[in-house]
C-alpha positions as CSV (number, residue, x, y, z in Angstrom):
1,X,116.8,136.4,87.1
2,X,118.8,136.4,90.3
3,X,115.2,138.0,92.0
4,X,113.3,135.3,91.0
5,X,115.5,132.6,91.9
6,X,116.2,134.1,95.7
7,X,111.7,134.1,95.6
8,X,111.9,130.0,94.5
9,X,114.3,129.7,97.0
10,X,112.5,131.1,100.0
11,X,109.2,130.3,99.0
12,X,110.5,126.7,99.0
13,X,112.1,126.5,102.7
14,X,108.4,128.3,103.8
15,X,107.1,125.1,102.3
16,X,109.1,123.1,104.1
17,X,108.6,124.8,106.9
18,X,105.4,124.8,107.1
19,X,105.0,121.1,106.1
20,X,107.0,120.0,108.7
21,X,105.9,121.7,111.2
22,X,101.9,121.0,110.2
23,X,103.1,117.0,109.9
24,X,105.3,116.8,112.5
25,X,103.1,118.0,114.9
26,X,100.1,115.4,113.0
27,X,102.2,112.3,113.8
28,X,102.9,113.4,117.1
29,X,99.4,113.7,117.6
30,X,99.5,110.2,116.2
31,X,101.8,109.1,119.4
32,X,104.7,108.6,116.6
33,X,107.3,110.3,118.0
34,X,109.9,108.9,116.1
35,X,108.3,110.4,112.5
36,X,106.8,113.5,114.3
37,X,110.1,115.0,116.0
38,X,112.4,114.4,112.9
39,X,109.9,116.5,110.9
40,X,109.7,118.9,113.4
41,X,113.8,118.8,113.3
42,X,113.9,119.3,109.6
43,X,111.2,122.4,110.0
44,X,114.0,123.8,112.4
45,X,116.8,123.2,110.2
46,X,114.8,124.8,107.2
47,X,113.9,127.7,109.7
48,X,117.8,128.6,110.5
49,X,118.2,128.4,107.2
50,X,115.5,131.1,105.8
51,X,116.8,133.7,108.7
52,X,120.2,132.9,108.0
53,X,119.5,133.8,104.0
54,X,117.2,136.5,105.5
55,X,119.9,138.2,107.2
56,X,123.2,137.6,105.7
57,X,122.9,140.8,104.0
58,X,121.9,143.1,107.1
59,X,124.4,145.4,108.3
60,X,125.8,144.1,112.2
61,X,124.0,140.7,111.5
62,X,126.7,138.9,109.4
63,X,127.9,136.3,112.6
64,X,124.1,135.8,113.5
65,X,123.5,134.9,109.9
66,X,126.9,132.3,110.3
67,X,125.1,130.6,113.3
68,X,122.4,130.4,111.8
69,X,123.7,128.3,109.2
70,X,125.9,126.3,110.8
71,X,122.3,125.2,112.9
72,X,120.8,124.4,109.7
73,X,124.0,122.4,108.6
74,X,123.9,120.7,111.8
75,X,120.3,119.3,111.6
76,X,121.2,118.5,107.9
77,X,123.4,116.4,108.5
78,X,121.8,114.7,111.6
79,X,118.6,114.2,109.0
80,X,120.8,112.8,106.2
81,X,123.3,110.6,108.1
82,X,120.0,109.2,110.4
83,X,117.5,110.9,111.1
84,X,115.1,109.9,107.8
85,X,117.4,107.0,106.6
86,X,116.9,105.5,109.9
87,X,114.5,107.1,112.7
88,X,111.7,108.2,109.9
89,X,112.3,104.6,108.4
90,X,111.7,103.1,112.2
91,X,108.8,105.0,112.8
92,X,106.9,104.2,109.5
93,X,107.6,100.1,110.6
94,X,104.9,100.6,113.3
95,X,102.9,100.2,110.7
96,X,104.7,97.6,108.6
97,X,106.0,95.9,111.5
98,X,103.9,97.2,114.8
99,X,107.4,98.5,115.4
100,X,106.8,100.8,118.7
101,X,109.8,101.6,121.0
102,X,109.6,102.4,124.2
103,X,110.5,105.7,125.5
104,X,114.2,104.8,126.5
105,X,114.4,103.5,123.2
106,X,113.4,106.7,121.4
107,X,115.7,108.9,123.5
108,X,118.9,106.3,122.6
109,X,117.4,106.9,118.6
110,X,118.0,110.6,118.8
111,X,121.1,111.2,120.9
112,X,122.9,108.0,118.7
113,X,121.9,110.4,115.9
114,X,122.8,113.5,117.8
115,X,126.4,112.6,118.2
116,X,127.1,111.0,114.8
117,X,125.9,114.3,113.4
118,X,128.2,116.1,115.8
119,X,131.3,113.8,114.6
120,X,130.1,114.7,110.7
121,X,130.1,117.8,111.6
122,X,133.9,118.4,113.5
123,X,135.7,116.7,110.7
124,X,134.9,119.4,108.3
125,X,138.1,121.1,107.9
126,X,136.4,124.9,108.9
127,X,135.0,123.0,112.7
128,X,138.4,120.9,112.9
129,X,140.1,123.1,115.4
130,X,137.4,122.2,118.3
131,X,139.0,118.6,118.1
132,X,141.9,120.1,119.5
133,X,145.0,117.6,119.3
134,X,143.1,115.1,116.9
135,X,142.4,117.9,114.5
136,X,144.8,116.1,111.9
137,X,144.5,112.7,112.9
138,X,144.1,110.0,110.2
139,X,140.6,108.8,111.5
140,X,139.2,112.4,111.2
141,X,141.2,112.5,107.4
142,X,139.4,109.3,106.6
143,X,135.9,109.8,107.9
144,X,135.9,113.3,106.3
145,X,137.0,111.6,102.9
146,X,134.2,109.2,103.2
147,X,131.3,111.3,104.6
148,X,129.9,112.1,100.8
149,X,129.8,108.1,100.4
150,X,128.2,107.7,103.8
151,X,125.6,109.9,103.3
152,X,124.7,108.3,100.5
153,X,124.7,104.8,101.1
154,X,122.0,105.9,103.8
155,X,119.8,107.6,101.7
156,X,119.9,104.8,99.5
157,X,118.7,102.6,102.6
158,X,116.3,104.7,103.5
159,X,114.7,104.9,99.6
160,X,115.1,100.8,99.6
161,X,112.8,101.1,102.8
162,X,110.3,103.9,100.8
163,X,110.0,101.5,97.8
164,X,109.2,98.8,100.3
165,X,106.6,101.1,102.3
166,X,104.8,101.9,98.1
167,X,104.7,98.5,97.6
168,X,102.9,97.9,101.1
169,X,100.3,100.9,99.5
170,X,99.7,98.9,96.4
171,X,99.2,96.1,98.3
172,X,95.9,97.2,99.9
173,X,94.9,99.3,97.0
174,X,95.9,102.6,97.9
175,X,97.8,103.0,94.7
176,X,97.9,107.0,94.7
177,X,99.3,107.1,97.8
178,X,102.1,104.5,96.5
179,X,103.0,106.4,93.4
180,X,103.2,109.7,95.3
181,X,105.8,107.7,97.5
182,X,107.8,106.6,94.7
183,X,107.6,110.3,93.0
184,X,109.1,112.1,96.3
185,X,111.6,108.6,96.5
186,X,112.8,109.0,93.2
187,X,113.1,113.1,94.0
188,X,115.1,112.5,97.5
189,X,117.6,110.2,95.9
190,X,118.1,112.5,93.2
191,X,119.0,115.1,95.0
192,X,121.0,112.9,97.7
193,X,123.0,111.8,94.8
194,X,123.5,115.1,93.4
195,X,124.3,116.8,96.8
196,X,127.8,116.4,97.1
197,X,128.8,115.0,93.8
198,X,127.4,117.2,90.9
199,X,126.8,120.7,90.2
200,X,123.3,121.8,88.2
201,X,124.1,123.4,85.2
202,X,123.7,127.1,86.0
203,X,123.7,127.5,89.1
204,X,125.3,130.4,91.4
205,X,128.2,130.1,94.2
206,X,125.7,130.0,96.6
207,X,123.5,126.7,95.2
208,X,120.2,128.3,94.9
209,X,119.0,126.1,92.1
210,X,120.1,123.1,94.3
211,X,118.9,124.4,97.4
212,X,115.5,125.2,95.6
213,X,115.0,121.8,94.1
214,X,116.2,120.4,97.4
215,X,113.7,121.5,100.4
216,X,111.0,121.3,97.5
217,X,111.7,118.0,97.1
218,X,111.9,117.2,101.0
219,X,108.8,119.3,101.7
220,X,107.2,116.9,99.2
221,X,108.5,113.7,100.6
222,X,107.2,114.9,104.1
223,X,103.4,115.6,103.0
224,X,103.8,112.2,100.6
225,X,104.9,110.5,103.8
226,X,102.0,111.5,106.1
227,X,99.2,111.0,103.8
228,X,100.4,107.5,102.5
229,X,101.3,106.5,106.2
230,X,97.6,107.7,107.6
231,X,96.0,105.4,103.8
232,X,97.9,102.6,105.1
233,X,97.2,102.8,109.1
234,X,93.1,102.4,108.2
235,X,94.0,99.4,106.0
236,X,95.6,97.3,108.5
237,X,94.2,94.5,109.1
238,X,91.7,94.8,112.7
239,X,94.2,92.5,114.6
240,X,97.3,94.9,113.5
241,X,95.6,98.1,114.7
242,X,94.6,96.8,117.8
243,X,97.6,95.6,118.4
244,X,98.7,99.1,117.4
245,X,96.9,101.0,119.6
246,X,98.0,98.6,122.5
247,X,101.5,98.9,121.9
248,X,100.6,102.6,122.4
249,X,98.6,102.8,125.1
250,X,101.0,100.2,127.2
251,X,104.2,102.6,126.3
252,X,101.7,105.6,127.3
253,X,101.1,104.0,130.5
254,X,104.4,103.3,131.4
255,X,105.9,106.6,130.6
């Protein structure tokens, strides 16, 4: 049993891998940076991951393994405090609200996100000691105590925005593509809600079950995302994509 669950588990990150990494890359070419690099972010964090599984168990390779994981915890949290609640959310509203930020803007986007992820990251009583004399300090107590919370409240926001963005799909008739939305939705805040509040019945020390369910689900939402996001960019309305592709080609020019 324990065989087949460690196969679920990495066959699942390979999905996500690869799905971010193949979608990423396809809104990039789409000049949406903001949707393409987060995907591309979460592929990394799902690649640390898979070595750091890979490798836990290899003599002389214990401390790579470590690092490996505390990358992948890094760009978790950096994904669930901001980067899909509120960069993937800002790059599907160039669609819903020919929202396209310039190149200053997108930089401010990621290291905003960057550093809150960092802060998430230091209060955690194992990383405490690199903030030195503030280790023990009541602010880092309190944002620790309310980091579960935090995270989701934002994933909340960001599935408010994803039931917004299906109803936007229904709207011109691309109802598949909105009900494959609401599916990976419903999944993600599932699994957001379960994250640091409940336990699956069953499962090991090491989360497997969780961790199986989890970049399944994610892997989902990022193919669900690209496909309804590409059914409702050729249902715009003429005026919108031209608009669209001015917006880009004025930010490509000035860059």
């Amino acid at each position: 049993m324990e065989e087949y669950k460690t196969i679920f588990f990495l066959a699942a990150d390979v999905f996500l891998i690869a799905a971010g990494t193949l979608y990423g890359w396809k809104f990039l070419k789409k000049r949406n940076s903001l949707l393409g690099l987060e995907c591309l972010i979460v592929a990394i964090s799902a690649t640390n991951l898979l070595f750091s599984a890979l490798l836990i168990s290899v003599p002389g390779f214990e401390g790579i393994s470590l690092t490996l994981y505390g990358n992948a915890l890094f760009l978790d949290a950096f994904s669930r405090a901001s980067g899909f609640p509120l960069i993937a959310m800002a790059g599907l509203m160039a669609l819903t609200h020919a929202y396209h930020p310039s190149r200053t803007a997108e930089i401010l986007w990621f290291a905003g996100s960057f550093a809150a992820a960092g802060i998430l990251i230091a209060v955690a009583p194992e990383n405490r000691h690199i903030l030195g004399p503030f280790a023990e300090s009541t602010l880092v107590h309190a944002i620790e105590a309310i980091k579960p919370w935090f995270y989701l409240v934002m994933w909340s926001l960001c599935s408010c925005f994803l039931a917004y963005f299906a109803w936007r799909l229904f709207q011109v008739g691309e109802r598949l593509h909105g009900w494959s939305i609401l599916t990976a939705m419903v999944a993600a805040q599932t699994i957001a809600t379960i994250y640091d509040f409940f336990k699956i019945p069953g499962d090991d020390a090491d989360h497997t079950l969780f961790y199986i369910a989890a970049l399944s689900t994610w892997a989902f939402l990022t193919v669900a995302l690209y496909y309804a996001y590409c059914a409702l960019e050729r249902n715009l309305p003429e005026t919108a994509s031209a608009k669209s592709r001015g917006s880009q080609s004025y930010r490509t020019a000035r860059s």
